[in-house]
C-alpha positions as CSV (number, residue, x, y, z in Angstrom):
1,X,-0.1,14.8,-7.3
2,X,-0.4,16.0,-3.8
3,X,-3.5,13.6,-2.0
4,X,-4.5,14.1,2.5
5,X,-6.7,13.4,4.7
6,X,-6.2,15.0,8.5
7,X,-3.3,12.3,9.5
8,X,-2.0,11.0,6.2
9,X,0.3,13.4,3.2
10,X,1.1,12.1,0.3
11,X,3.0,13.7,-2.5
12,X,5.2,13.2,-5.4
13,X,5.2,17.1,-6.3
14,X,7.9,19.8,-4.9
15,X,5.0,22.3,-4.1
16,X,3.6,19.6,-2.3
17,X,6.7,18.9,-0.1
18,X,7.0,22.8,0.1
19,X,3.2,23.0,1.8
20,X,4.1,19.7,4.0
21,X,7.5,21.0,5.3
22,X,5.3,24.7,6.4
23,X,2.6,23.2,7.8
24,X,3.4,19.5,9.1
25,X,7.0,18.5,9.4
26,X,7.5,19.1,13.2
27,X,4.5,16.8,14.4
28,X,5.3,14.7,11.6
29,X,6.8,11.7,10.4
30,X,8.2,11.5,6.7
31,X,9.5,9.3,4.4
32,X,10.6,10.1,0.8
33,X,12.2,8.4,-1.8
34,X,14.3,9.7,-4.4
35,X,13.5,8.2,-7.7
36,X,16.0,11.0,-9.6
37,X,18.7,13.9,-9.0
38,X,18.8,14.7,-5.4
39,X,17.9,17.2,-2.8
40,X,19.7,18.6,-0.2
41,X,17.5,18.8,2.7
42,X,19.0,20.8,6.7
43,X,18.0,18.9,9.1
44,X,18.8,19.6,13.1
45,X,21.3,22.3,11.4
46,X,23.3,19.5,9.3
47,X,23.0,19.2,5.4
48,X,21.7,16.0,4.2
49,X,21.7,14.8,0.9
50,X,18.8,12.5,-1.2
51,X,20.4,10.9,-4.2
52,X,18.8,8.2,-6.3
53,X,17.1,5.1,-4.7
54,X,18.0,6.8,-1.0
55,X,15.0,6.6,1.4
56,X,15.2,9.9,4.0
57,X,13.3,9.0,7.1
58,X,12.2,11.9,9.5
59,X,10.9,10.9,13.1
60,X,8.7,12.9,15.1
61,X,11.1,12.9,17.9
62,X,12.5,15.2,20.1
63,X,13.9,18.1,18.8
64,X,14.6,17.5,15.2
65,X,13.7,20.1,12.7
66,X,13.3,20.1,8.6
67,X,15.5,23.6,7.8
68,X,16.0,24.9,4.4
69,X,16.5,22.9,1.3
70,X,17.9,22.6,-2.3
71,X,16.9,20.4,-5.3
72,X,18.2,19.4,-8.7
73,X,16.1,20.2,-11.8
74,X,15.4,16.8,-12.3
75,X,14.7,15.8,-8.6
76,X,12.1,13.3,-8.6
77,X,10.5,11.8,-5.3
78,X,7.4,10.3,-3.4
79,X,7.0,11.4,-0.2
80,X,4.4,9.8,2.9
81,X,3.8,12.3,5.9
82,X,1.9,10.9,8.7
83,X,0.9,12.4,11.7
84,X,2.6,12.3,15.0
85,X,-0.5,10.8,16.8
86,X,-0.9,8.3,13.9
87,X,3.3,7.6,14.2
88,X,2.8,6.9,17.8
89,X,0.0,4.1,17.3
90,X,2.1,2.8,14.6
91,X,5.0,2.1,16.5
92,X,3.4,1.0,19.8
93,X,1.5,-1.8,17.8
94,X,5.0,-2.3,16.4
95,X,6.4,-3.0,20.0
96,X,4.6,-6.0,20.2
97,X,6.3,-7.7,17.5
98,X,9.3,-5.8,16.9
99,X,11.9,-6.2,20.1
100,X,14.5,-3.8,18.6
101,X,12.2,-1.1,17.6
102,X,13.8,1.6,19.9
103,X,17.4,0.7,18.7
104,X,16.0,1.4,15.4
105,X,14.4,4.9,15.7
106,X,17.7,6.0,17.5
107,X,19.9,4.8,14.6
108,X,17.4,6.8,12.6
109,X,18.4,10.0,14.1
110,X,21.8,9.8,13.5
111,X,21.5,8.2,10.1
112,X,18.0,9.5,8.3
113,X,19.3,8.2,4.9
114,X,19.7,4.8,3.3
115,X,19.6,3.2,0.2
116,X,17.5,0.5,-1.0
117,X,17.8,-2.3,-3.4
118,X,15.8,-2.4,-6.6
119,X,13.2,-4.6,-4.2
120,X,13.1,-2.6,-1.8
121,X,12.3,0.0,-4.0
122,X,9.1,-1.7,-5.6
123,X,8.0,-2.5,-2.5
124,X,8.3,1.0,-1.8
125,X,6.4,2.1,-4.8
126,X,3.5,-0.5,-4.8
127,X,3.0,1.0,-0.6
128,X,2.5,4.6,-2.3
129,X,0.5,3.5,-5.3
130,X,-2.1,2.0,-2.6
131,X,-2.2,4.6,-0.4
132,X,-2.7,6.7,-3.3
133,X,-5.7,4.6,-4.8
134,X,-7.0,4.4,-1.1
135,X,-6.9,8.5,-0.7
136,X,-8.7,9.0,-3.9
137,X,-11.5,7.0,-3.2
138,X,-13.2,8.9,-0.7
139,X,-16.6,6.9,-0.4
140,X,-14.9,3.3,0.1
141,X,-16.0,1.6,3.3
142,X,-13.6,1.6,6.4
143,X,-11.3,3.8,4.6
144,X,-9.4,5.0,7.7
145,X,-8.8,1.7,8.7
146,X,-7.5,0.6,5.3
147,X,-5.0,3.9,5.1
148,X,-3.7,2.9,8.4
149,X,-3.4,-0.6,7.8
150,X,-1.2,0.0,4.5
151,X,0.5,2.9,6.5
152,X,1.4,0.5,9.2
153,X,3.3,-1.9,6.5
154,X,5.0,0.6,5.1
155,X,6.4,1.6,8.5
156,X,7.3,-2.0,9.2
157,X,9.0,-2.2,5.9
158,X,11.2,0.6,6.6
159,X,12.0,-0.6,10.2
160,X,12.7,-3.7,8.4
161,X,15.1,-2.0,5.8
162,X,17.3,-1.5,9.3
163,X,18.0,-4.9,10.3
164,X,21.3,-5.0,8.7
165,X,22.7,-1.3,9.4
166,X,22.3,-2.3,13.0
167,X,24.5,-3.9,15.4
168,X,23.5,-7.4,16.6
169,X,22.7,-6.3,20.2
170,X,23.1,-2.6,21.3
171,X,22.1,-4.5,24.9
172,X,24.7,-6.8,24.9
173,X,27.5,-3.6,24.5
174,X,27.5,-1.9,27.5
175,X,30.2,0.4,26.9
176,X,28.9,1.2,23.2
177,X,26.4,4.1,24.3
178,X,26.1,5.7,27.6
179,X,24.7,5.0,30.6
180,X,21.4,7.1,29.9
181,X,21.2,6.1,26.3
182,X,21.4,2.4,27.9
183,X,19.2,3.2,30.5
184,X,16.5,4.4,28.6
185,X,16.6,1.5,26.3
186,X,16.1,-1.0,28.7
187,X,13.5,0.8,30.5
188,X,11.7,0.5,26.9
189,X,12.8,-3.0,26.6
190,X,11.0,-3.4,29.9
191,X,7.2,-1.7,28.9
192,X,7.6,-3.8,26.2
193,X,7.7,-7.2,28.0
194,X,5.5,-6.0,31.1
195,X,2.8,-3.8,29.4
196,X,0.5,-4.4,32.3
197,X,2.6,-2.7,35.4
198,X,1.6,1.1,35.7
199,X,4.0,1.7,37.8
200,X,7.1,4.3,37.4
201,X,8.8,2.8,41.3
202,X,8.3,-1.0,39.7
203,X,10.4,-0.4,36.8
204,X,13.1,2.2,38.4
205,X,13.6,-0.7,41.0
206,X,13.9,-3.5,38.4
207,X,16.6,-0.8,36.6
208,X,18.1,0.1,40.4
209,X,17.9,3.7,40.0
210,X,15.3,5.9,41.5
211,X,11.7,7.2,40.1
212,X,13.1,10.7,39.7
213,X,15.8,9.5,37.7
214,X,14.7,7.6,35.6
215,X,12.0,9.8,34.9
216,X,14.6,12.5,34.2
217,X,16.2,10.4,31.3
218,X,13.0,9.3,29.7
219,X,12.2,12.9,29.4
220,X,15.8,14.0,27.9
221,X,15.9,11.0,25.6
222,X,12.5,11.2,24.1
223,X,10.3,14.2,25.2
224,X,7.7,12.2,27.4
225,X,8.2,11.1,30.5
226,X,8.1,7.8,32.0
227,X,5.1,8.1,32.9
228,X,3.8,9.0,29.8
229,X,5.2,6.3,28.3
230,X,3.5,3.7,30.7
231,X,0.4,5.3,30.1
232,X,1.0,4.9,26.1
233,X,1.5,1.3,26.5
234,X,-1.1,0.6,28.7
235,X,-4.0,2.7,26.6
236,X,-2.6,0.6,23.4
237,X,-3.0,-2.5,24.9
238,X,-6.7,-1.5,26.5
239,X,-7.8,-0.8,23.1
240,X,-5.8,-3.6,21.7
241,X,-7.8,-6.2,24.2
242,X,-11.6,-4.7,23.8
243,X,-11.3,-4.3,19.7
244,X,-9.8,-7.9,19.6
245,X,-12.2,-9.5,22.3
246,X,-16.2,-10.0,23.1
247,X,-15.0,-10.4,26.9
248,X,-16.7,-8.8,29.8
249,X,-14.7,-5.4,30.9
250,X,-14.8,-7.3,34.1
251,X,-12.6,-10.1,32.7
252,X,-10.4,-7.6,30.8
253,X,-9.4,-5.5,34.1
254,X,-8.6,-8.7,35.6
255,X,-6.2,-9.7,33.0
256,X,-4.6,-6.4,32.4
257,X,-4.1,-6.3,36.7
258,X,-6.4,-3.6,37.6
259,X,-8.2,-4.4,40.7
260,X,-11.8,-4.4,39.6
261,X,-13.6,-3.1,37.1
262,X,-14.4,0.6,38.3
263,X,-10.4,1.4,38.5
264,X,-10.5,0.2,35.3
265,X,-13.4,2.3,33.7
266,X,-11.9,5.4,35.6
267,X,-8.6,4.8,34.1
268,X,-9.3,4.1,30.4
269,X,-11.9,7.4,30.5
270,X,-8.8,9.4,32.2
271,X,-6.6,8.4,29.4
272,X,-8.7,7.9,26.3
273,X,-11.7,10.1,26.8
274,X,-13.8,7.0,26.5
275,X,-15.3,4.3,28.9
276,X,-14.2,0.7,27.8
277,X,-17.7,0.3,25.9
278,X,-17.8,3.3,24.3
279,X,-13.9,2.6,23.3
280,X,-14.8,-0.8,22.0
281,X,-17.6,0.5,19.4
282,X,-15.4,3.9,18.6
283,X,-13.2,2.2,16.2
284,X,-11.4,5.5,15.3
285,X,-10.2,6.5,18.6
């Protein structure tokens, strides 16, 4: 069974994973549970092996790469690809309710494999058996929004699956990463908690390093600069505010901190393609 739409892959069929893996798995992220056998899969040039009730999580991050690949006869697996644009909404609604959400994906690219308890597992199964049913039903009303919805609970669930593989508080162990690595995490600890200041100089000064810096690691750590990133959290909350409220745009520049509502037209049609109105009716942008 091998079921897509543009954003969303899912398979439990090893021609299936051999068409994702050519076509998807660098813009990707994937998830796939091994039900039986194994597979060895390379991946950034290190051999990683799927056994029985082991989940494999692949980010879209910088620099990792799916390489060749081995399977036992009786390998069997379900596997959810999703889109790197569709990865990236995920997470930043994530990042509202999720404070260690950054520690998480790093620990994921050291350590893509885990193993789940049998209700885990179910859980597991019951978030592919609905995406299925959603992805064969292509005439059912708001089905993108559905997909996305159940895609977005099956993401939490796996972040969730990390709570107790982590430390308590990467934050509060200075000398447990370096200073980049910590750097970089607190600069995302800060977009978190002040998703309305635009500015790269505001949060390089509340960090005490420089613009230029700072911008420097966000690009090494994660492929997008800090800028990028601002603008990221920014758009997500701008679509967040008009989809969730009737308010006047007026009233929703104001509360987001731009200075009237022109700057704040000009910015979400810079960044989105959209003027606030349009955005609010486009509910698939």
């Amino acid at each position: 069974m091998t079921l897509y739409t543009d954003s969303i892959f899912l398979t439990d069929d090893v021609e299936g994973f051999r068409e994702c893996r050519e076509t998807r798995s660098t813009t990707s992220m994937t998830m796939i549970l091994c039900e039986a056998g194994h597979i060895d899969v390379v991946l950034n040039g290190r051999t990683i092996r799927i056994g029985p009730n082991d989940l494999f999580v692949r980010i879209p991050t910088f620099g990792a790469q799916l390489g060749p690949y081995e399977y036992s006869a009786d390998y069997r697996f379900r596997q959810l690809t999703v889109a790197e644009t569709v990865f990236e909404e995920l997470i930043l609604d994530h990042m509202r309710i999720e404070p260690r959400w950054y520690e998480k994906l790093e620990y994921l690219r050291s350590n893509p494999v885990f193993h789940l308890s049998s209700v885990s597992i179910e859980y597991c199964r019951a978030y592919f058996q609905l995406l299925s049913l959603q992805l064969r039903d292509r005439q059912r009303d708001n089905r993108r929004q559905i997909l996305m919805s159940i895609a977005r609970a099956a993401t939490m669930e796996m972040l969730n699956y990390l709570d107790r593989m982590l430390i308590p508080s990467v934050g509060q162990n200075r000398s447990s990463t370096n200073q980049s690595d910590y750097t970089f995490s607190e600069f995302m600890h800060l977009l978190q908690q002040n998703p309305y200041q635009r500015e790269v100089q505001w949060f390089a000064a509340q960090l005490g390093i420089t613009p230029k810096y700072l911008s420097e690691i966000s690009k090494a750590r994660s492929g997008k600069s800090a800028s990028d990133w601002i603008a990221d959290i920014t758009v997500s909350e701008i679509k967040q505010r008009l989809r969730s409220s009737t308010a006047p745009i007026r009233d929703v520049a104001l509360e987001m901190g731009f200075p009237n509502a022109s700057f704040f037209c000009q910015y979400t049609k810079k960044h989105t393609g959209f003027t606030p109105n349009r955005l609010r009716k486009h509910k698939h942008s």
